[in-house]
Kinemage of the C-alpha trace (Angstrom):
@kinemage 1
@onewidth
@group {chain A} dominant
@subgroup {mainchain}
@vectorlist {calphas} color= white
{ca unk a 1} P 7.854 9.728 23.651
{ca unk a 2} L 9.893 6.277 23.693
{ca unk a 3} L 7.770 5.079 27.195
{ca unk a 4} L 4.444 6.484 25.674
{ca unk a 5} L 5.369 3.998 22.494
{ca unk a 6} L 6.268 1.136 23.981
{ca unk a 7} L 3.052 1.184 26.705
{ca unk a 8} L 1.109 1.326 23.188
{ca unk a 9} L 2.769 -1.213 21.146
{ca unk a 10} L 3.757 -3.632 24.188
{ca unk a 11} L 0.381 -3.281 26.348
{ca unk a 12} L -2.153 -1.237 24.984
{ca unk a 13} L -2.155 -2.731 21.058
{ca unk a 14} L -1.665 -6.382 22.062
{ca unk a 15} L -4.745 -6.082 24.239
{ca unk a 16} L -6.977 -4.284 21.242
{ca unk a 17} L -6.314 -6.658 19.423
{ca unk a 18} L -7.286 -9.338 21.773
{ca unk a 19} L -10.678 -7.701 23.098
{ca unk a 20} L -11.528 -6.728 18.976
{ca unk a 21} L -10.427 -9.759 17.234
{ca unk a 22} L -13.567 -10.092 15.255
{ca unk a 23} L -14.411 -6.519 14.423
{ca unk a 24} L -14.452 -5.603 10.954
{ca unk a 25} L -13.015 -2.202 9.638
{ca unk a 26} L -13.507 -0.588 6.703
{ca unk a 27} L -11.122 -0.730 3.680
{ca unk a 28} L -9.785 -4.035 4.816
{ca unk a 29} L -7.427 -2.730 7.792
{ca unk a 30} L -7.030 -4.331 10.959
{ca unk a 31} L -7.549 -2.991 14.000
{ca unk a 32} L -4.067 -3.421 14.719
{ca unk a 33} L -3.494 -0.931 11.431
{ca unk a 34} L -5.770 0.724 12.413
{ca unk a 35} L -4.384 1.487 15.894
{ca unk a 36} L -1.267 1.770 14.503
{ca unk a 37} L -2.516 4.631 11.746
{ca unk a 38} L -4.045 6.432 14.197
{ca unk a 39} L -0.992 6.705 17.085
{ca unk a 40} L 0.758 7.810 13.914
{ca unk a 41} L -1.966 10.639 13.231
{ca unk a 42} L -2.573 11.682 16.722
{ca unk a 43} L 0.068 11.585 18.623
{ca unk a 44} L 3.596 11.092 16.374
{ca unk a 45} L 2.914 14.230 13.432
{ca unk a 46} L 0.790 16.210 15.825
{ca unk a 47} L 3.622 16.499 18.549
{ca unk a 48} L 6.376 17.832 16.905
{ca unk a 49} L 8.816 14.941 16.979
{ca unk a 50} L 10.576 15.883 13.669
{ca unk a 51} L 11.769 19.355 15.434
{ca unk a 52} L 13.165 17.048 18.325
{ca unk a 53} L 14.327 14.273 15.505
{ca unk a 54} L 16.538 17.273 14.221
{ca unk a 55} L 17.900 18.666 16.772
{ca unk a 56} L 19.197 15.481 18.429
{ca unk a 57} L 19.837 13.641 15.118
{ca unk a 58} L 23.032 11.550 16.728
{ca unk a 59} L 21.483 10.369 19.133
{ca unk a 60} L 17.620 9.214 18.418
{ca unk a 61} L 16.646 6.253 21.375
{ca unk a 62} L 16.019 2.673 19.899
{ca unk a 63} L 12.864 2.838 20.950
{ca unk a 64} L 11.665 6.272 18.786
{ca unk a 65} L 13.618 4.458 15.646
{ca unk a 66} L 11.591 1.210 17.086
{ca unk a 67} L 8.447 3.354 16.844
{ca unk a 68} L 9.502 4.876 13.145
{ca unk a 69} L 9.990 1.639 11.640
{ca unk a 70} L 7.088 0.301 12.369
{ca unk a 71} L 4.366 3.030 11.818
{ca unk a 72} L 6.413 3.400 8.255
{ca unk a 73} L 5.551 -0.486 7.653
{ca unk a 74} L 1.739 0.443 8.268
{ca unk a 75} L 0.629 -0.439 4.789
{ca unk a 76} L -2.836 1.669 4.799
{ca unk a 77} L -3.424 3.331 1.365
{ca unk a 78} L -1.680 3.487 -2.127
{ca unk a 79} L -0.187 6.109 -3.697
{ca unk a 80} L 0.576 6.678 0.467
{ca unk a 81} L -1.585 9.729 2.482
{ca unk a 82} L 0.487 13.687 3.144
{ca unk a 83} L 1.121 11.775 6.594
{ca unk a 84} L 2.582 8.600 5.385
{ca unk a 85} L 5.001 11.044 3.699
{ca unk a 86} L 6.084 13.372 6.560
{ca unk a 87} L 6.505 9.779 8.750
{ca unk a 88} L 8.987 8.720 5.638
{ca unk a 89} L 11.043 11.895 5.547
{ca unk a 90} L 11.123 11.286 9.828
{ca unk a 91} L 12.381 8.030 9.094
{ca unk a 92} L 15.058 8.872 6.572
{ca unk a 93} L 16.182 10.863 8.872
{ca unk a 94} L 17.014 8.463 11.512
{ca unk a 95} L 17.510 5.413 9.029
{ca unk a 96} L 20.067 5.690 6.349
{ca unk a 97} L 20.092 5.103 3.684
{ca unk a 98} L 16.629 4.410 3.501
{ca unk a 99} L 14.352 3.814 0.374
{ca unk a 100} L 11.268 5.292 0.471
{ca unk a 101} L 7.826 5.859 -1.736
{ca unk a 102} L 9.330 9.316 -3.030
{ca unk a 103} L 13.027 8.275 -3.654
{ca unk a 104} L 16.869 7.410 -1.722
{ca unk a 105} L 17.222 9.126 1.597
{ca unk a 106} L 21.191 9.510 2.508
{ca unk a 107} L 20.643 10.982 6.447
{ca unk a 108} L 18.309 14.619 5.163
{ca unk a 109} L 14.476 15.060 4.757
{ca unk a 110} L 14.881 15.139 0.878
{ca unk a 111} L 15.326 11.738 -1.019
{ca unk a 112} L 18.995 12.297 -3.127
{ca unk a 113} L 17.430 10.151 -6.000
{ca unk a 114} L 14.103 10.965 -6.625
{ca unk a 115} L 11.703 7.835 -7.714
{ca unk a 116} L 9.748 7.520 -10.403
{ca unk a 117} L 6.841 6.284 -8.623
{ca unk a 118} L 4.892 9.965 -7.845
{ca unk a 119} L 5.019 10.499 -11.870
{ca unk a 120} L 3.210 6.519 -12.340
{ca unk a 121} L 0.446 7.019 -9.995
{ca unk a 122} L -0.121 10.526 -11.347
{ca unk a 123} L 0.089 9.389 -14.559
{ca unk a 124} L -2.070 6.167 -14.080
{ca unk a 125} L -4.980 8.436 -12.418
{ca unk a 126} L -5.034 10.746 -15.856
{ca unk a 127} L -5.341 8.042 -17.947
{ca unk a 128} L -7.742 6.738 -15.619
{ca unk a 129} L -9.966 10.005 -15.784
{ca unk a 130} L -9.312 9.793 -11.812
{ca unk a 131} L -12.024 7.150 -11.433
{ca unk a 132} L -11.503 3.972 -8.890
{ca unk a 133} L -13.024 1.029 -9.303
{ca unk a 134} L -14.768 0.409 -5.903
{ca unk a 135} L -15.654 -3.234 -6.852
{ca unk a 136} L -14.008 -6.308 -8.537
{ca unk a 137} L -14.646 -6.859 -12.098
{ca unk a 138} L -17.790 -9.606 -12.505
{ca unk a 139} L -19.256 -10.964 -15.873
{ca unk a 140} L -22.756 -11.849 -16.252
{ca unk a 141} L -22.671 -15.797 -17.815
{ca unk a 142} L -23.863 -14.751 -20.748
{ca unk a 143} L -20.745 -12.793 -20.956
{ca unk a 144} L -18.670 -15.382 -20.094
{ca unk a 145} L -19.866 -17.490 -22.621
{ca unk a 146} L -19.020 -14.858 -24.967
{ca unk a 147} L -15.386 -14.262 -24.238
{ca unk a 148} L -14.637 -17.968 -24.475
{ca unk a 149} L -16.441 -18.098 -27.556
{ca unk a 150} L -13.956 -15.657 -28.574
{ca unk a 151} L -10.884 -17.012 -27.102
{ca unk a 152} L -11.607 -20.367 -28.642
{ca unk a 153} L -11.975 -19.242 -31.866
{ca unk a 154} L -8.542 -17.260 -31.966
{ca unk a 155} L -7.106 -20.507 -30.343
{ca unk a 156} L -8.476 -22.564 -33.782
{ca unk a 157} L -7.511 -19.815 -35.989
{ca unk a 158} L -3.773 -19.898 -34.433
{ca unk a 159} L -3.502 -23.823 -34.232
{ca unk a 160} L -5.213 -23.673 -38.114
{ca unk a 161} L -4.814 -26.971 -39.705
{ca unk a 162} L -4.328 -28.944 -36.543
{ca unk a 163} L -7.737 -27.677 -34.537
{ca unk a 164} L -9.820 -30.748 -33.637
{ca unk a 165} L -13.030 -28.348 -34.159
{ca unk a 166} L -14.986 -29.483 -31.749
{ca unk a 167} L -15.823 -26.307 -30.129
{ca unk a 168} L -19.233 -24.585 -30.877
{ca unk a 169} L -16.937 -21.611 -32.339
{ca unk a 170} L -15.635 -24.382 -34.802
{ca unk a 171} L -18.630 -26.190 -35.800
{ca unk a 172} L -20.081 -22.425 -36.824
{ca unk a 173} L -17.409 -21.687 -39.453
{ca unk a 174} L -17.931 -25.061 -40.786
């Protein structure tokens, strides 16, 4: 597993990069993420590294921690994916302490302090109604010229006495 890794990361990704420097991918990911996401996918959770991460624990190659580290730094989604998650309880296992998106690893697959993080996200997605907002926020200029309408006016009301009313809000009230 160590030689397959480091023909990916030291040959094979450099040159994707290089012949795909101007493709676009979706959701903002690079192709080197996106190489990286999919190694992690195809090839680290579907062989199964975390039975051969356990039984050798003490001795785990530089190169397979090499290869942990760095598909765990693959920033691709947020709250992270069910694989994202397996790869962090592989990691803790081979890194520790490490701090990861569920809690404190100390050396097992279970974080010893639990985070609060799962709760926020859940939480945050209730209050949401579990909608995501697949755009940026835009105003229409009539809208804009409403708001600082608005925030100019509660800018004269706080200042009171000493507003220079010279806004349009201003020279309403008057």
């Amino acid at each position: 597993m160590e030689e397959t890794w480091e023909d990916f990361f030291y040959k094979i990704l450099p040159l994707l990069d290089a012949c795909m420097v101007h493709v676009k991918t979706r959701e903002h990911l690079t192709i080197r993420q996106t190489a990286l996401i999919s190694f992690r996918d195809l090839v680290v959770l579907k062989l199964d590294t975390a039975g051969a991460i356990y039984s050798a624990a003490d001795i785990i190659p530089p190169g397979i921690k090499h290869m942990l580290l760095i598909l765990q730094n693959v920033k691709d989604q947020y709250p992270p994916c069910k694989n994202k998650l397996k790869l962090e309880s592989l990691v803790a296992k081979v890194v520790s302490p490490f701090l990861g998106f569920t809690g404190l690893y100390y050396g097992g697959e279970e974080p010893v302090v639990l985070s609060k993080e799962p709760q926020l996200v859940t939480r945050q997605r209730l209050s949401d109604g579990g909608r995501r907002i697949s755009r940026p926020f835009s105003l229409q200029p009539k809208q804009l010229e409403t708001l600082n309408e608005m925030f100019l006016s509660a800018l004269c009301k706080q200042k009171g006495d000493h507003c220079t009313k010279t806004h349009s809000c201003c020279l309403k009230n008057k």
